[in-house]
C-alpha positions as CSV (number, residue, x, y, z in Angstrom):
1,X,44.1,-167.5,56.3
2,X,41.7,-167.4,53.2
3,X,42.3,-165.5,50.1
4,X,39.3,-163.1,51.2
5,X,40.5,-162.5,54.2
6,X,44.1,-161.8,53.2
7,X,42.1,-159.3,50.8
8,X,39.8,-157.8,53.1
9,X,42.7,-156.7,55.6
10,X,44.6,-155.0,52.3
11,X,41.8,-153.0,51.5
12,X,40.9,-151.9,55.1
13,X,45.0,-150.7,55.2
14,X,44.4,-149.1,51.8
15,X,41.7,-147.1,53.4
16,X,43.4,-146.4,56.4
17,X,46.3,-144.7,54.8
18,X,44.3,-142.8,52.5
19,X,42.6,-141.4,55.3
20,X,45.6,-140.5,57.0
21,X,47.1,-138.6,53.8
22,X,43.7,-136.6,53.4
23,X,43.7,-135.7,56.8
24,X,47.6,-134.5,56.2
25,X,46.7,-132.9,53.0
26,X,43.8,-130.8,54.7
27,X,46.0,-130.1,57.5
28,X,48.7,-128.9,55.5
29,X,45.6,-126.7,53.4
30,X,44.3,-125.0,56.9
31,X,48.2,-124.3,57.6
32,X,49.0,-122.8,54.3
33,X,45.5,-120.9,54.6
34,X,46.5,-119.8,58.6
35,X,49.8,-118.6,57.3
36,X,47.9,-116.3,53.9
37,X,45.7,-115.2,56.3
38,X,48.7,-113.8,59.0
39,X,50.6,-112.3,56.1
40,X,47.2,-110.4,54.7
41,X,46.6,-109.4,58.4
42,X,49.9,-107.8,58.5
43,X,50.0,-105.9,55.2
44,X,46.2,-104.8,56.2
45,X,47.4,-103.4,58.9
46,X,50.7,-102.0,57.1
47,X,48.1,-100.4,54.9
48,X,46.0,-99.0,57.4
49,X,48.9,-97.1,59.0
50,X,50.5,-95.7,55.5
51,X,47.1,-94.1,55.4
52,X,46.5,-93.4,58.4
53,X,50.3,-91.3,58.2
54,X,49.3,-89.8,55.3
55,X,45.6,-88.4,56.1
56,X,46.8,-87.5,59.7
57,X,50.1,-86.8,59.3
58,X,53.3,-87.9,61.2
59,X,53.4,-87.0,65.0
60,X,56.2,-85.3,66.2
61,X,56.9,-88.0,68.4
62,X,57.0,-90.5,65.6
63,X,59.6,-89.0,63.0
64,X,62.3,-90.5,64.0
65,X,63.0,-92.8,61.6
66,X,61.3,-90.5,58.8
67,X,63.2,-87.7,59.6
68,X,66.6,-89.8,59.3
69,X,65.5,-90.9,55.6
70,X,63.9,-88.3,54.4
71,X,66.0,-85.1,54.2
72,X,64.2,-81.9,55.9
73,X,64.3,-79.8,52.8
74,X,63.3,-81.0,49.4
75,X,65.7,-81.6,46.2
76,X,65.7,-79.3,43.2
77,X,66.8,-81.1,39.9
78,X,67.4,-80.0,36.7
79,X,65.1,-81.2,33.6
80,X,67.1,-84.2,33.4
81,X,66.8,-85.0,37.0
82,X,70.4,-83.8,37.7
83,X,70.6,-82.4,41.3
84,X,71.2,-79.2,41.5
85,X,70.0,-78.6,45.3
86,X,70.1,-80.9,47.8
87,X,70.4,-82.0,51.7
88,X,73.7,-83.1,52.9
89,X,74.1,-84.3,56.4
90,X,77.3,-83.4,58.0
91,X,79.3,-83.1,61.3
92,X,80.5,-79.7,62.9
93,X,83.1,-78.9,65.2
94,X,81.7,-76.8,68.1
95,X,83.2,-75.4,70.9
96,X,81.1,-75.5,74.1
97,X,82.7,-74.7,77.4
98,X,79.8,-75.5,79.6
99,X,80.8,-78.9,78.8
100,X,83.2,-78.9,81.9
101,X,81.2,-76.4,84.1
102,X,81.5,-78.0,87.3
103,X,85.2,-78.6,86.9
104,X,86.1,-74.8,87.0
105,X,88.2,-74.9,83.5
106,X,86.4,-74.9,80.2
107,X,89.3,-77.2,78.6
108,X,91.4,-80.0,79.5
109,X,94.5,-79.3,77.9
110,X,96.3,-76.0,77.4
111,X,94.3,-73.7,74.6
112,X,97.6,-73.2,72.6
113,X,98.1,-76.6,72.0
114,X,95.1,-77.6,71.7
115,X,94.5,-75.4,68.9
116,X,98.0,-76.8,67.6
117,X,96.2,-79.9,67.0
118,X,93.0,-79.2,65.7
119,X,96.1,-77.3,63.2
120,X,97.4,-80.8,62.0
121,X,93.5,-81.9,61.6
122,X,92.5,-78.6,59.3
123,X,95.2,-77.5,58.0
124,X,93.6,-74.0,57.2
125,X,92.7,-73.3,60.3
126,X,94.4,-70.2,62.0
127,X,96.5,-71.2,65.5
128,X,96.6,-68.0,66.6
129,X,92.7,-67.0,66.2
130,X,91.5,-70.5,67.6
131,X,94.0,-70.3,70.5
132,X,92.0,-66.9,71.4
133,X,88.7,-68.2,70.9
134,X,89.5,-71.5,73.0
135,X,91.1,-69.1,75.6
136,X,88.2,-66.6,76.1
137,X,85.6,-69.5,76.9
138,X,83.3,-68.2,74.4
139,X,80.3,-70.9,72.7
140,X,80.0,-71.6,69.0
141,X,81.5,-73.3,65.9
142,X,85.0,-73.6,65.3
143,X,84.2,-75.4,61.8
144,X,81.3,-76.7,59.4
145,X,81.5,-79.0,57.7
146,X,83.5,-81.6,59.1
147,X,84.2,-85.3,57.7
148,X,83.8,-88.4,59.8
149,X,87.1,-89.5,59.9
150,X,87.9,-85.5,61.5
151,X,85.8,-86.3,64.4
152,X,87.5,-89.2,65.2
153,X,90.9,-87.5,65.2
154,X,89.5,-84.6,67.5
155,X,87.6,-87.3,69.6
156,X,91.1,-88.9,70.1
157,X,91.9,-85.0,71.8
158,X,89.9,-86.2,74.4
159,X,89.0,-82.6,74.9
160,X,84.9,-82.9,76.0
161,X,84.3,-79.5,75.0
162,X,84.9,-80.0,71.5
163,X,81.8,-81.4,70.6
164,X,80.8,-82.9,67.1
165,X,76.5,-82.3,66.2
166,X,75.2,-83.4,63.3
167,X,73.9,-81.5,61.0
168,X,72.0,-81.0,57.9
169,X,73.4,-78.4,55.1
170,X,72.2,-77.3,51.8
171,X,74.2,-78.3,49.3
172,X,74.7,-77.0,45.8
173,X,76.9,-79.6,43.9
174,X,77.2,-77.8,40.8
175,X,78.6,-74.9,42.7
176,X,78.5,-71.4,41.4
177,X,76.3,-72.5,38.0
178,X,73.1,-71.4,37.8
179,X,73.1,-69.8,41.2
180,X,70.5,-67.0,40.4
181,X,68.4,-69.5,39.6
182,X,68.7,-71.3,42.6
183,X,69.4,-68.6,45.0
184,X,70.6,-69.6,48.5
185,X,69.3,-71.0,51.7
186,X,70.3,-68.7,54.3
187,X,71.1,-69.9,58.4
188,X,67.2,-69.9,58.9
189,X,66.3,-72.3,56.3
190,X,64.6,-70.0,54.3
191,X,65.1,-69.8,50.6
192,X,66.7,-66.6,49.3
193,X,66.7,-64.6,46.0
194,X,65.9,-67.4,43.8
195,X,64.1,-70.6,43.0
196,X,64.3,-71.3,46.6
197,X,62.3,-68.8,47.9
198,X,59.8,-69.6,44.8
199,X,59.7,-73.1,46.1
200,X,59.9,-72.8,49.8
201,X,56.7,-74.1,51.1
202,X,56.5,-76.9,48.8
203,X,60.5,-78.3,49.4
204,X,59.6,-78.3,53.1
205,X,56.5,-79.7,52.6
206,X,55.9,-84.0,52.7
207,X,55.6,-83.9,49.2
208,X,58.2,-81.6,48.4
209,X,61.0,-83.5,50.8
210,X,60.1,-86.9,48.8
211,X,59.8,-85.6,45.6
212,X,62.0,-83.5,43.4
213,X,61.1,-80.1,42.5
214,X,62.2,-80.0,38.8
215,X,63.1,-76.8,36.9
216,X,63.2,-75.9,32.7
217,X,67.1,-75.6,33.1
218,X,69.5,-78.0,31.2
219,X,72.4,-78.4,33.3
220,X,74.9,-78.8,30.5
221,X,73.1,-75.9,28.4
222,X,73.7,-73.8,31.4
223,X,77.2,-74.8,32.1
224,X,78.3,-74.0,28.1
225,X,76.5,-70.6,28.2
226,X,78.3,-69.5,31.6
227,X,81.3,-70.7,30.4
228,X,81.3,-68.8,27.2
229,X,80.0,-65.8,28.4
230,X,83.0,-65.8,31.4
231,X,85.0,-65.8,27.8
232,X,83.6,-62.9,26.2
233,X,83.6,-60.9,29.6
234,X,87.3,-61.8,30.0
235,X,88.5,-61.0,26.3
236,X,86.1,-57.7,26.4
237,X,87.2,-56.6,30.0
238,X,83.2,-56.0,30.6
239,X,82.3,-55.8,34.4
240,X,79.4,-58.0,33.8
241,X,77.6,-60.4,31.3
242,X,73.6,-61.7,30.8
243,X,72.8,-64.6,28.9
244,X,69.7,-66.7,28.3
245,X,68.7,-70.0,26.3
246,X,64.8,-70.0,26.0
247,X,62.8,-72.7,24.1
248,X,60.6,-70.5,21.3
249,X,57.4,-72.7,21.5
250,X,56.7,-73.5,25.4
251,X,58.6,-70.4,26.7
252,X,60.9,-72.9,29.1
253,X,64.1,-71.2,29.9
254,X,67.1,-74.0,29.5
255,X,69.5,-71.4,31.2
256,X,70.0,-68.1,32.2
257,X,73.2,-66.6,33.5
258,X,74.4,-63.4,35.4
259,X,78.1,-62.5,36.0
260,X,79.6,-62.5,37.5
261,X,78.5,-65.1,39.9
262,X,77.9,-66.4,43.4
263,X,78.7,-69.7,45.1
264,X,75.4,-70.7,46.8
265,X,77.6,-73.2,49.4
266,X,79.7,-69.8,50.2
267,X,76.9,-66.8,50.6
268,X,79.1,-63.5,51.9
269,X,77.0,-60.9,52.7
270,X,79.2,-58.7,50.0
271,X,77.4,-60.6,47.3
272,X,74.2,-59.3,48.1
273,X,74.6,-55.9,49.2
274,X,76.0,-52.8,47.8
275,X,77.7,-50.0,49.6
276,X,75.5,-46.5,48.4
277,X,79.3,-45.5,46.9
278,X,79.5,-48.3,44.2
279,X,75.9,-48.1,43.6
280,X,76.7,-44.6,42.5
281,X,79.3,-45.9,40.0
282,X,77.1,-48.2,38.7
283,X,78.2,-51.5,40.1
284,X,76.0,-54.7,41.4
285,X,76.2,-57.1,43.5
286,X,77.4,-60.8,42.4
287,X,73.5,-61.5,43.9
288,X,72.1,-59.1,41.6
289,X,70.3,-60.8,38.4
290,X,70.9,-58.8,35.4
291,X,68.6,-61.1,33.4
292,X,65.4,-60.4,35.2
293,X,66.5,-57.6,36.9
294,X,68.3,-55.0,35.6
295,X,66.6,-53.2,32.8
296,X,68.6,-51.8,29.6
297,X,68.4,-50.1,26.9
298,X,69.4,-52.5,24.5
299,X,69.6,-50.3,20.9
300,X,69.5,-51.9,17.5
301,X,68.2,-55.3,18.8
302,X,64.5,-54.0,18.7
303,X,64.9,-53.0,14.9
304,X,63.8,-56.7,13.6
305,X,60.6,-55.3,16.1
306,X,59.8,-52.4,14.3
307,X,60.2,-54.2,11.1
308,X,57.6,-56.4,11.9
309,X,55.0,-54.2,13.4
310,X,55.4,-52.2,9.9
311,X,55.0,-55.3,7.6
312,X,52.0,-56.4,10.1
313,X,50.5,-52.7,9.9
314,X,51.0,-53.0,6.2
315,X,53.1,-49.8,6.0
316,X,55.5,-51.7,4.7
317,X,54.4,-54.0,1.2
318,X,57.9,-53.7,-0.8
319,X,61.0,-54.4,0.9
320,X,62.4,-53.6,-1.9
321,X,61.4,-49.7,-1.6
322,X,64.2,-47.2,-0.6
323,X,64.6,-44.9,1.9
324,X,66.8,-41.7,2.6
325,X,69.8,-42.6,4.7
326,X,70.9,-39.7,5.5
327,X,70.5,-37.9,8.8
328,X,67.5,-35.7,9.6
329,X,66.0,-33.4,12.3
330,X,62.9,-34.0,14.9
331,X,62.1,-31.6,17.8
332,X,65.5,-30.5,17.8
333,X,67.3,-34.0,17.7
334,X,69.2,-35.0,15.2
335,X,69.0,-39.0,14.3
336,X,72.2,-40.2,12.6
337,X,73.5,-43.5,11.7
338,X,77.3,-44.3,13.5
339,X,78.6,-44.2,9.5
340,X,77.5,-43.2,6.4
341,X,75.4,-46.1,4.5
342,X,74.4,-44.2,1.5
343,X,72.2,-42.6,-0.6
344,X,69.3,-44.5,0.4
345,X,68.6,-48.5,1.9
346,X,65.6,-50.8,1.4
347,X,64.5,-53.0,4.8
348,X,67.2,-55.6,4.3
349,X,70.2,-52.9,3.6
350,X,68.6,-51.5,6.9
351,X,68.8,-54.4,9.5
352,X,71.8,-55.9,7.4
353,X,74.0,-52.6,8.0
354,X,71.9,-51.6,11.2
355,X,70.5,-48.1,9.8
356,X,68.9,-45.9,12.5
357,X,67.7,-43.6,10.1
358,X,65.8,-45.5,7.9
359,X,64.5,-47.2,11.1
360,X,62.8,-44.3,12.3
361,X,61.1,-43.7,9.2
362,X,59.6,-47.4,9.4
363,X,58.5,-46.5,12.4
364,X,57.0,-42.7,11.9
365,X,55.1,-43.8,9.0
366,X,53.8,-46.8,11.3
367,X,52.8,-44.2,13.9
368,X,53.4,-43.9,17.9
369,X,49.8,-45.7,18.4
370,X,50.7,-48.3,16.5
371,X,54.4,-49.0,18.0
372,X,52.9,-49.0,21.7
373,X,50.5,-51.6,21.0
374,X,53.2,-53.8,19.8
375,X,55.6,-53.3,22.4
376,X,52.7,-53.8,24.9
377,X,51.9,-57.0,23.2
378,X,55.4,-58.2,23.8
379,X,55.0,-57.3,27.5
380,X,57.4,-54.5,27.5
381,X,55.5,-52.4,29.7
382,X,55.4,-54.9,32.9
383,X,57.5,-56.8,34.9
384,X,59.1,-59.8,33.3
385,X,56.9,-62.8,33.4
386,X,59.4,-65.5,35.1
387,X,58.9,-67.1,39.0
388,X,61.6,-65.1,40.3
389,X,61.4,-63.0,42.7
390,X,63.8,-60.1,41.2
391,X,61.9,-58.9,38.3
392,X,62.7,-54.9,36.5
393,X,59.7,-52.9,36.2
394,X,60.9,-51.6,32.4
395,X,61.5,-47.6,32.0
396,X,58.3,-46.7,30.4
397,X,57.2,-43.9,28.3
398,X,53.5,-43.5,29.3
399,X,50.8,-41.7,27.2
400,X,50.9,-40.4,24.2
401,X,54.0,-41.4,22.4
402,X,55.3,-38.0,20.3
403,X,56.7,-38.5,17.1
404,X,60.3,-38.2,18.4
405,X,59.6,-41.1,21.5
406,X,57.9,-43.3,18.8
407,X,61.1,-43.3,16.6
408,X,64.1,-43.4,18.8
409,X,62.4,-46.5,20.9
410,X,61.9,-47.9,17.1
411,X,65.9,-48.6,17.4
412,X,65.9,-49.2,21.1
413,X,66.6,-46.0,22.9
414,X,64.5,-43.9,25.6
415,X,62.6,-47.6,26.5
416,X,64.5,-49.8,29.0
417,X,63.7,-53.5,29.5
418,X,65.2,-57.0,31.2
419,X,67.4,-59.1,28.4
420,X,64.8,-61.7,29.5
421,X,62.0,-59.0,27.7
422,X,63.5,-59.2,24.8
423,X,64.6,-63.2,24.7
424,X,60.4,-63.7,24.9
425,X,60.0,-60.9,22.4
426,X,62.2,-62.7,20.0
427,X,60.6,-65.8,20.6
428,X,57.4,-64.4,19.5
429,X,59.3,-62.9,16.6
430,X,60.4,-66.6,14.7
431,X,57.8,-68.9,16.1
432,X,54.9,-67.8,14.0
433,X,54.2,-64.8,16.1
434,X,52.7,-66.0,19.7
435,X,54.2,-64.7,22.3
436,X,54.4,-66.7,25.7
437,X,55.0,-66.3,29.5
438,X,58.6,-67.6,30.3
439,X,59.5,-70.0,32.8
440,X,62.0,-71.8,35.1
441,X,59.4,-74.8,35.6
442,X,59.9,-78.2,33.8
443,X,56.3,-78.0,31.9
444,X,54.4,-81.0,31.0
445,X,53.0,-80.7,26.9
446,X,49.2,-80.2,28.5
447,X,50.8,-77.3,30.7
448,X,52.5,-75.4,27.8
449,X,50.1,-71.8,27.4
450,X,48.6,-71.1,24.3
451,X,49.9,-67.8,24.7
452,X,49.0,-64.8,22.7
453,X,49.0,-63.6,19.1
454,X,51.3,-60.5,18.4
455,X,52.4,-60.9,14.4
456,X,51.2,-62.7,12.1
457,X,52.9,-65.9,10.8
458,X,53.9,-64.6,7.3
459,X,55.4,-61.9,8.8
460,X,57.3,-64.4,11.5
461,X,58.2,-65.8,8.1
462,X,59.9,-63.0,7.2
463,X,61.8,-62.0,9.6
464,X,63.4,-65.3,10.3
465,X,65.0,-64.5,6.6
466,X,66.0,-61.2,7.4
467,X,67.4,-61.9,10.6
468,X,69.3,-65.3,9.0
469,X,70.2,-62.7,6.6
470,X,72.0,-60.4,8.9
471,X,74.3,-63.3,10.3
472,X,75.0,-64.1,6.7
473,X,75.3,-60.6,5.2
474,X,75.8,-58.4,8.3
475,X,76.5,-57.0,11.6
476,X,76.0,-60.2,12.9
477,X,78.5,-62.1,10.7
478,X,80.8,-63.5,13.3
479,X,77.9,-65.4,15.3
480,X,78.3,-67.7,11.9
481,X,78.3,-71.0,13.1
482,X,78.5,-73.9,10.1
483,X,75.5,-76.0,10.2
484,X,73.1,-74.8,12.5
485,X,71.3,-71.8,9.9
486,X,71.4,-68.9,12.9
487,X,70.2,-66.0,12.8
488,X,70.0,-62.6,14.8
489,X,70.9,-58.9,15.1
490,X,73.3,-56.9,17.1
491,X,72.4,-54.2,19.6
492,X,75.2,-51.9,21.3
493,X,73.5,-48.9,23.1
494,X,75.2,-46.1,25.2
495,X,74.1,-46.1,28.5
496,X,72.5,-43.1,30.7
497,X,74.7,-41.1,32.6
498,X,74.0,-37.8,34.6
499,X,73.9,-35.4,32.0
500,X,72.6,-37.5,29.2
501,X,74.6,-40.4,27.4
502,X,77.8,-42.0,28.7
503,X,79.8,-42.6,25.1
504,X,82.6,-44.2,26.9
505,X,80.4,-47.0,28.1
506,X,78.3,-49.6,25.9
507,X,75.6,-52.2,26.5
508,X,76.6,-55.1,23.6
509,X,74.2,-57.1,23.2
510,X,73.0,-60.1,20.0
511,X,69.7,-61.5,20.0
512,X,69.3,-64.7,18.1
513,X,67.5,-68.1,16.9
514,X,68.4,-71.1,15.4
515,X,68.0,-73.3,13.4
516,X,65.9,-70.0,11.6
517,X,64.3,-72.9,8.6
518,X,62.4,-74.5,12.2
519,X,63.2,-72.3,14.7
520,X,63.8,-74.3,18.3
521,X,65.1,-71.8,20.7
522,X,66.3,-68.0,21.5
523,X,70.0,-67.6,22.2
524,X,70.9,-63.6,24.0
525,X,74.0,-62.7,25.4
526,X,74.9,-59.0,26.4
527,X,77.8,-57.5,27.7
528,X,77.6,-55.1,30.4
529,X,80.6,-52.0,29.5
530,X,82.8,-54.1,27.3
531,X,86.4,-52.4,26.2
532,X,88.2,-52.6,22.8
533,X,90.8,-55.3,23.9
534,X,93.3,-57.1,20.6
535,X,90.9,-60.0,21.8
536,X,87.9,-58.1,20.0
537,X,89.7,-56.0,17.7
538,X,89.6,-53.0,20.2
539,X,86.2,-52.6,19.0
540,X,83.4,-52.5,21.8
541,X,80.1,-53.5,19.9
542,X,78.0,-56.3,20.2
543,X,79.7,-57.3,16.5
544,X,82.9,-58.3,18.3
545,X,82.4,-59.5,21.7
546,X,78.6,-60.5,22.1
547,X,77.8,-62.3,18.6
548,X,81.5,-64.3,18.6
549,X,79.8,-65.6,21.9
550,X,76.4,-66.5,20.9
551,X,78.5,-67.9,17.9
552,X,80.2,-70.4,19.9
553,X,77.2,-71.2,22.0
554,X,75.2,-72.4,19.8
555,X,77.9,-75.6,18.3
556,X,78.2,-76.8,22.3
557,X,74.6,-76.9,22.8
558,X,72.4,-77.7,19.7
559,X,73.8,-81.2,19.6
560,X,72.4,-81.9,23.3
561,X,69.5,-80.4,22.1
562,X,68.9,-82.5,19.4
563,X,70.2,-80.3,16.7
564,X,73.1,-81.7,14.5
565,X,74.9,-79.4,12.2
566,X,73.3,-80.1,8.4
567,X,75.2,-77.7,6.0
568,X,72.7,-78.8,3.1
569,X,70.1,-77.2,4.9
570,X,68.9,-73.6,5.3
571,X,66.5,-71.3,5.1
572,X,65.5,-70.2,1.3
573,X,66.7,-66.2,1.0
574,X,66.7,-66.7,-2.6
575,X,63.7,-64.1,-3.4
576,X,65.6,-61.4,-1.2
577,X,69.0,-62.0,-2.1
578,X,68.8,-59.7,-5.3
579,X,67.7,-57.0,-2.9
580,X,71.5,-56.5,-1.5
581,X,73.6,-57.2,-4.5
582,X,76.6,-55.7,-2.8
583,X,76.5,-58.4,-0.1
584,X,75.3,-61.6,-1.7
585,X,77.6,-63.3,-4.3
């Protein structure tokens, strides 16, 4: 064969396999492109249903496999996103004699022993009580909450009448903390008392069972305030205790705390109700919110108030001027301070030594007009503003406050109010003078309410040295703690009895800040009927039981909060220093 030849066959095989690989490459392309184009179909039509589900809804029919990931009522977390309610699917043991209807005996076995038995599975359970209940043939639950590895032990009974349904329960796994916050859900699955009932439609809605419903509360704030108010209740023998933590620029609450408390897993109808006979002696139920709730008179705390509707008013420009101190007469009453003070006190010898005197002049020369509008102001004449459902309607005095009314409510008598009132009024009182709503909802910066001016901010100024000064200086002393600059003032208050005044029973309450050179947040705690115990010096005021708390508070929390103890810093109460010689050295 020639040399042309020999090429001419190469190059036709040449060509011939390069067709052969294009026609495998383009094949391989329309495969590829087949393939992209099954995958697109499928997550089109993916798509399509996802929307279709969520403009339409699910069908009944379909929510099988929602319902079994999805639980059917929503999660409540704290700020953190710590749970704090949640669905937890369990077994129960129920007893259902119908089981065996045909066969003329409700059980197998004998109901003695078979109670015996279910005995070695619970060990708590009574023999005697289940024997009855087996005996008697009548439907229902023997047990909640049962584990999986209990059914398989009362399955091995062989006992078809003990039946095992699974169920879904509300679960609180912080237990009793924060639990009139949270409320309860009661057998219904309606939300009871607290944030539950606030948030009812929304945890049962779509949205609400996917997404967590987040509240202002910091778990591990809450948990150090409950824990040292149980102290100061137990060293004070008082029957109950309030306390709050509120954040002085949004108005979010970070915890609030009744004793004593409920478990929310546990609801007894006890803890909700009270018999008419202990309502008459003055007693709650564990349910009952003394925060929001319950309204006090809560004395000397509203004193820094006063003060700062005076300087605001103007009728007081020298805190340096002196008063009398010595009792006097109005309408027949006679105001007196619990000791002699003196000859006379200027404005920081008054809230350092806690003067009710030389209060009520502050307040008569600022005038009953003039005292209203700032209580007003401070929302002391409604309802507390918080999403709860319990909320006091404060003891009032309407019209025309007298000259008398205008000065005892100057140091906190003959006007009762919610220790949440006050926490907000405080708030107002160090942050430059804007009051704001308070709340239990986690707020975004764009949601925080401008709120509403009440003082101005050099007379905020002020008072967050004079109240700084009183925990240096004064009655507030033993809320001292080293580093974190707080300040406050004590209120203890008789309470009302039949008759007038009860002297044998106190409200103790200490309203604080801190840190008072930039405030961040409002500390209260109040004792409900403390006793003089050696724990508290068998004194009863809010000096020895209520400040030592707030006082021990503040060291477990700031730190979380992002305050570290700095003992080089404070605020400057250098210009008012020479005004109580006898107290600052």
């Amino acid at each position: 064969m020639s040399s042309v030849a020999i090429s001419t066959t190469v190059t036709t095989g040449r060509h011939k396999l390069a067709g052969v690989k294009q026609r495998s490459l383009l094949m391989a392309k329309w495969r590829a492109l087949w393939v992209l184009a099954g995958f697109a179909l499928v997550g089109a039509c993916a798509l399509m249903r996802i929307l279709y589900l969520g403009v339409s809804g699910i069908d009944r029919t379909e929510r099988g496999l929602y319902d079994s990931l999805v639980p059917d009522r929503g999660m409540i977390v704290d700020r953190n996103g710590v749970p704090l309610a949640r669905d937890f699917r369990t077994y129960s043991l129920w007893y259902n004699p119908d089981a065996l209807k045909g066969g003329g005996t409700p059980l197998v076995g004998d109901p003695r022993k078979i109670a015996e038995e279910l005995h070695g599975i619970f060990p708590d359970l009574d023999v005697n009580k289940t024997a009855r209940r087996l005996a008697s043939g009548k439907k229902g639950y023997l047990r909640k909450s049962v584990l999986p590895e209990q059914v398989n032990k009362v399955e091995a009974l062989g006992e078809p009448a003990l039946e095992h349904p699974r169920e879904v329960e509300r679960f609180y796994p912080q237990g009793s903390m924060a639990a009139h916050v949270l409320g309860y859900v009661d057998s219904h699955g309606e939300g009871k008392i607290g944030m539950e009932q606030v948030f009812q439609d929304r945890l049962i809605s779509r949205e609400g069972r996917t997404h967590p419903s987040a509240l202002s509360i910091d778990f591990r704030v809450q948990g150090a305030l409950e824990d040292e108010l149980g102290r100061a209740m137990v060293e004070s023998q008082a029957k109950g205790a309030a306390g709050i933590v509120l954040d002085v620029e949004t108005g979010e609450i970070l915890a609030l705390a009744s004793l004593p408390a409920f478990d929310p897993n546990r609801v007894r109808a006890g803890d909700m109700a009270v018999s008419q006979a202990l309502a008459d002696q003055g007693e709650v139920p564990k349910g009952f919110n003394r925060v929001t709730n319950q309204v006090y008179e809560l004395g000397s705390t509203f004193k820094p108030i006063t003060v700062a509707a005076a300087l605001d008013a103007g009728t007081i420009t020298d805190l340096g001027r002196r008063y009398p101190a010595k009792p006097f007469h109005v309408a027949g009453f006679t105001i007196r301070d619990l000791h002699a003070m003196g000859a006379t006190l200027n404005v920081p010898e008054t809230l350092i030594h806690s003067s009710n005197v030389v209060t009520a002049q502050i307040a008569d020369e600022l005038g009953g007009v003039r005292m209203k509008q700032t209580m007003e102001a401070l929302g002391m004449n409604e309802r507390p503003y918080i999403e709860l459902p319990a909320k006091g309607f404060p003891i009032w005095p309407s019209g025309k406050w007298p000259r008398l009314r205008t000065m005892t409510v100057s140091y906190g008598h003959g006007i009762a109010v919610t220790p949440l009132h006050l926490a907000s009024a405080y708030a107002a009182l160090v942050n430059g003078g804007i009051w704001r709503p308070a709340t239990l909802k986690k707020l975004a910066p764009n949601e925080v309410p401008k709120g509403r001016r009440v003082f101005k901010a050099s007379t905020s100024a002020r008072i967050r040295q004079l109240l700084r000064m009183i925990v240096a200086y004064g009655t507030g002393r033993k809320a001292d703690a080293p580093g974190f600059r707080i300040g406050g003032k004590t209120g203890s208050a008789e309470k009302p009895g039949a008759g007038g005044y009860r002297h044998s029973t106190l409200v103790s309450t200490f309203a604080a800040a801190f840190p008072m050179d930039s405030p961040r947040f409002v500390v209260i705690a109040m004792m409900d009927e403390p006793k003089g115990t050696p724990a508290t010096s068998y004194q009863r005021t809010a000096a020895w039981n209520a400040a030592p708390a707030v006082g021990r508070v503040v060291p477990r929390i700031g730190p979380l909060l992002g305050i570290m103890p700095d003992e080089t810093r404070d605020i400057d109460i250098s210009d008012l220093k020479p005004l109580i010689p006898g107290e600052a050295h």
